[in-house]
N, C-alpha and C positions, 0 to 999 in steps of 0.2 A: 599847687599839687598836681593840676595837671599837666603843666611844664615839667615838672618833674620826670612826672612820666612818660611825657614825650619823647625827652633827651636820653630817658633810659633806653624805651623801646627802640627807638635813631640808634644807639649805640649798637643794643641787641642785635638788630637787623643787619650794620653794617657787619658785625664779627660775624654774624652767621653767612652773609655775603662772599667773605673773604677766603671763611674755611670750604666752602663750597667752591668755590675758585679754586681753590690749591688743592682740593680734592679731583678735582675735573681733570685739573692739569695731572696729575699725579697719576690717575687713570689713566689717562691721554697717556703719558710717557711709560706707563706699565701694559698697554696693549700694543705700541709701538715696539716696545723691548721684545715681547712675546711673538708677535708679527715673523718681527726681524730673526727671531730663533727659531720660528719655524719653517721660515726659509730655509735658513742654513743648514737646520739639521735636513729639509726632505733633499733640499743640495746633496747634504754629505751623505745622505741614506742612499739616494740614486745614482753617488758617485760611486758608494761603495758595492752598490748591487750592481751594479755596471762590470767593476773590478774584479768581482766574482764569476758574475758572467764571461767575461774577458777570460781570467783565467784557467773555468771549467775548460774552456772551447779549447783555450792552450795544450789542456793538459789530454785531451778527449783528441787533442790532433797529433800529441808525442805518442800516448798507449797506438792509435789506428798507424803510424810509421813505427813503432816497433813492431807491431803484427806483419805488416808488410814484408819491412826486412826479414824477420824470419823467414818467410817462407820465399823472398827471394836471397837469401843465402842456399837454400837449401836447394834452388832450382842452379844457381850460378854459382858455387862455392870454388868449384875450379880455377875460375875467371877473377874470383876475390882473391883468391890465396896466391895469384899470380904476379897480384899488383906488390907482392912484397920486396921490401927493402929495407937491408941491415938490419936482417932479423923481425922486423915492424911490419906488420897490413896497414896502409892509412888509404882507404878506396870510399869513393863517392864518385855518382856519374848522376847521370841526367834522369838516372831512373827511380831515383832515392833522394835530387833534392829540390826543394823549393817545390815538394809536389802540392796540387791546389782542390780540398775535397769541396764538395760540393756547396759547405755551407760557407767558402770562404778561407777557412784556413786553413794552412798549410803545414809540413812536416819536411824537414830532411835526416837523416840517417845516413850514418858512418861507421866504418868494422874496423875494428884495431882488433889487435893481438896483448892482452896483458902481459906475459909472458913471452920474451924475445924466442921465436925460432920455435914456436910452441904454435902450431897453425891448429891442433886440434883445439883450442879453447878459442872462442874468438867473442868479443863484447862488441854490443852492438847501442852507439848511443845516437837515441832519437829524440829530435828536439820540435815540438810542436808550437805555432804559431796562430794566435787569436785572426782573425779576417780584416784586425784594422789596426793589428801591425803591434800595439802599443803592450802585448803580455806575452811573453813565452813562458814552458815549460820543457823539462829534460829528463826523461827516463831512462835507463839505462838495463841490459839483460844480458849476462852472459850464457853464452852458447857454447855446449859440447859435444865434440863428434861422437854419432853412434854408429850401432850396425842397423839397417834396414829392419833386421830381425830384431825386436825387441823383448819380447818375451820367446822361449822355445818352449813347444808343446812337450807334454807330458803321455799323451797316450799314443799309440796306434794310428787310431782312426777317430774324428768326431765329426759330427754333423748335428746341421739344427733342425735337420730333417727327420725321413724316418732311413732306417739303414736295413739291410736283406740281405745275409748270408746264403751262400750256397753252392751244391757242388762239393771239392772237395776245398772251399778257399779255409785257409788260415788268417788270423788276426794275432798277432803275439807281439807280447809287451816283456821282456827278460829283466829289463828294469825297474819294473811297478808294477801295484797292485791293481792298474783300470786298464784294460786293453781296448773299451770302446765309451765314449761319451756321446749320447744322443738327446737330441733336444723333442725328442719323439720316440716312437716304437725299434726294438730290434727282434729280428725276427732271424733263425736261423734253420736253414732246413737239408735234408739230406746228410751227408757226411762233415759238412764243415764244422768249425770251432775257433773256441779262441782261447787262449791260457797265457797268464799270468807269470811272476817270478814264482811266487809259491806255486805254482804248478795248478791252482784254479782255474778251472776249466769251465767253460759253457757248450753246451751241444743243442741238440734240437729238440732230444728232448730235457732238459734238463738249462737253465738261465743260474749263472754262478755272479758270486760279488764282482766278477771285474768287469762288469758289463755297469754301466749308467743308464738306464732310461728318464725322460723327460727332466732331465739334469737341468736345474735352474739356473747353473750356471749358462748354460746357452738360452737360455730365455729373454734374448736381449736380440736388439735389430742388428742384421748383416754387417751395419757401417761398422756398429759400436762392438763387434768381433772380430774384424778386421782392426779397429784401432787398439782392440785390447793384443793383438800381436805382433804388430808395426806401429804403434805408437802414434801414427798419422793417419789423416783420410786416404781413401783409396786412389784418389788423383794425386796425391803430391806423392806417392810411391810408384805409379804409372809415369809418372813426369820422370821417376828417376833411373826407373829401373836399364840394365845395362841396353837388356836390346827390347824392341815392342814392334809385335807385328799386328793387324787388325784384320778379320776376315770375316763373310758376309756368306760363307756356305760353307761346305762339308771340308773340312784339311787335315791331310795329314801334316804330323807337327814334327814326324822322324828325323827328315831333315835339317830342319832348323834346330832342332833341338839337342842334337847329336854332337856337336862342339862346344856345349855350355856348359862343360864342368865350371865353376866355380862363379858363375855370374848370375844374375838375375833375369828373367825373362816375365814378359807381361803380354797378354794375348788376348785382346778382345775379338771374342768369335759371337758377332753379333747376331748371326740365324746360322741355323747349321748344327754339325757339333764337329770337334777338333777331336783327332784322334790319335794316340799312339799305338804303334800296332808293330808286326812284324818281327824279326831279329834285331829288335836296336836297343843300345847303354845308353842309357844317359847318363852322364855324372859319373865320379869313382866316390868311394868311401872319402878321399880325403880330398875331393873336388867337387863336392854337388854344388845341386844345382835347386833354385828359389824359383819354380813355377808357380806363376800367379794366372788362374783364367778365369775373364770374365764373361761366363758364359756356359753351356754342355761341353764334356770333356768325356771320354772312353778311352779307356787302356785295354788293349786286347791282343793278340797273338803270342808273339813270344819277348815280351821287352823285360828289361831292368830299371829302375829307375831309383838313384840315390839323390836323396835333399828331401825338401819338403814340397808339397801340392796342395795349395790354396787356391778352391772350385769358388765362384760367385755364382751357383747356381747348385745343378742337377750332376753328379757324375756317375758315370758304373765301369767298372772293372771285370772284365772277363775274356776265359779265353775256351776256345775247343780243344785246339792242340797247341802242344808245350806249354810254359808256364809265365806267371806273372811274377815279379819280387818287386817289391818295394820298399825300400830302407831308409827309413826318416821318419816322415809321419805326412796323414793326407788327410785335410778338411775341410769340408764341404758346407756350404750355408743352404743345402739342396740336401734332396736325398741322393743317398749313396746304394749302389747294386753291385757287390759284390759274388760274380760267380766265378764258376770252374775250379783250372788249380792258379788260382792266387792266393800270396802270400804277402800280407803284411806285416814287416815289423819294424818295435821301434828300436833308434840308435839315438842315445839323445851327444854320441860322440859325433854322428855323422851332423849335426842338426846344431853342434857347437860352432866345428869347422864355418860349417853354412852361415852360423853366425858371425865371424871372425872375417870369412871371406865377402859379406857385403859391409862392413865396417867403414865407416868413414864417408859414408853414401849421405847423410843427411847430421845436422845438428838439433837440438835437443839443448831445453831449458835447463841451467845447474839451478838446481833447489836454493831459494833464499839469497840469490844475486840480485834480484829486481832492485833497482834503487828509483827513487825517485827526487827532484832537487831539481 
């Protein structure tokens, strides 16, 4: 009996020996399995977060070289549209390619013409490159030519300042019903006025609907008033404008200003103020003229002035003897002083021309062209 169950127990032990073995083993080769997969996936996880990475940088390097190009189309377009051949632009130079940002990658940009012989459209494709070479990406934008002018005003006179009638000045608007918008107080005293199409008038004593005070629409900063009428920052409209002088005291502007029917002019009067004064035109009805100053600005004696006047700052308008006109529209990110006999009003025909006659000055995104691939 007890051999019996010796042989049994012997047996027992050995199968339990064996399944224990092959269990071991079986573990063994299922943590090795597991091991080895988890290798590979954090391999292919770091490969592919790698590839991501790679490609963000690609793509973050095509969008910064399409920004570029814009605005160095907009600064050299002359020099682009020059490069043309058999109807085609195919321009790239040393300043659009293989440029290197900071973090390592790089972009180039190239201007074609989609449209043979068609230089106002021009598409711009920028191909951005990762810092180690192995991922590109390709955005594409077309661009179309505008006028400098992108919006034309609607009233008279506006300012984000406060504004002050006086004397015997006029403010008239023949076309609409607001002859002044003010981002502040208007204030008008003595004999002046202002009147409307329908014939709505404001006096000194009496403030009619075609007046705006603290208009919300001007409650917004100088850049982003300027961008709502030119479409661009202040610098890349100074960079273009036809002619730019800069001055650092008191100038008369008669001079220079006196030949600019149909062009642009840009005037940083950095201390001082710039002045129009005397017997002088500027501009015709169907030649004005885009006065931009950055800076104090006085109109006074006996001048005319047709187009538009965009003040970055403070201006006043007055005169003792003779009179003042001004035909367009003039706006000020300053306050405005309007005395004696001044006369403003608006012509949104003169202020179209103005439009028409800086045309072609700058490009401008087409809505829903952006590709990316």
């Amino acid at each position: 009996m007890i051999n019996l169950f010796h042989k049994f127990f012997s047996r027992h032990h050995s199968a339990c020996g064996a399944a224990t073995l092959v269990l071991t083993v079986f573990l063994f080769i299922l943590s090795s399995l597991i091991i080895i997969y988890s290798a590979n996936h954090n391999r292919l996880f770091t490969s592919a977060v790698g590839n991501v990475a790679r490609s963000n940088q690609a793509f973050e390097a095509a969008e910064a070289g399409l920004e570029f190009a814009i605005n160095y189309l907009n600064l050299n377009s002359a020099t682009i549209k020059a490069t043309a051949s058999g109807g085609y632009i195919n321009y790239s130079d040393g300043n659009t390619t293989n440029i290197t940002q900071s973090n390592g990658s790089t972009f180039t940009a190239t201007y074609t013409n989609p449209i043979a012989d068609n230089y106002d459209l021009i598409r711009i494709t920028s191909v951005g490159t990762s810092s180690d070479g192995d991922s590109t990406h390709t955005v594409q934008q077309e661009m179309q030519s505008s006028s400098m002018l992108v919006s034309i005003p609607t009233t008279s006179l506006s300012s984000q300042g406060s504004i002050s009638l006086s004397g015997s000045s006029q403010v008239v608007n023949p076309e609409g019903e607001t002859t002044i918008l003010a981002g502040e107080t208007v204030s008008i005293i003595g004999g002046a006025e202002t009147v409307n199409q329908d014939g709505v008038s404001s006096t000194s004593g009496s403030s009619g609907s075609d007046i705006s005070e603290a208009d919300p629409s001007l409650t917004i900063t100088p850049d982003e008033l300027f961008q709502y009428y030119f479409g661009v920052d202040a610098n890349t409209i100074k960079n273009m404008a036809n002619y730019y002088y800069n001055y650092d005291s008191n100038q008369n502007y008669n001079t220079i200003l006196s030949d600019k029917g149909g062009n642009s002019v840009w005037i940083d009067q950095t201390s001082g103020s710039g002045t129009i004064n005397s017997d002088v035109v500027i501009g015709t009805a169907t030649s004005p003229v885009l006065l931009i100053v950055n800076g104090s600005l006085k109109i006074s004696g006996d001048a005319t002035f047709y187009g538009m006047i965009f003040v970055l700052g403070s201006t006043e308008v007055s005169t003792t003897t003779g009179s003042i006109n001004l035909y367009g529209s003039l706006i000020s990110t300053g306050s405005l002083d309007i005395q004696g006999s001044s006369t403003l009003t608006f012509d949104s025909g003169i202020l179209s021309d103005l439009q028409e006659e800086t045309a072609l000055q700058f490009y401008s995104k087409v809505p829903g062209s952006w590709r990316d691939f």
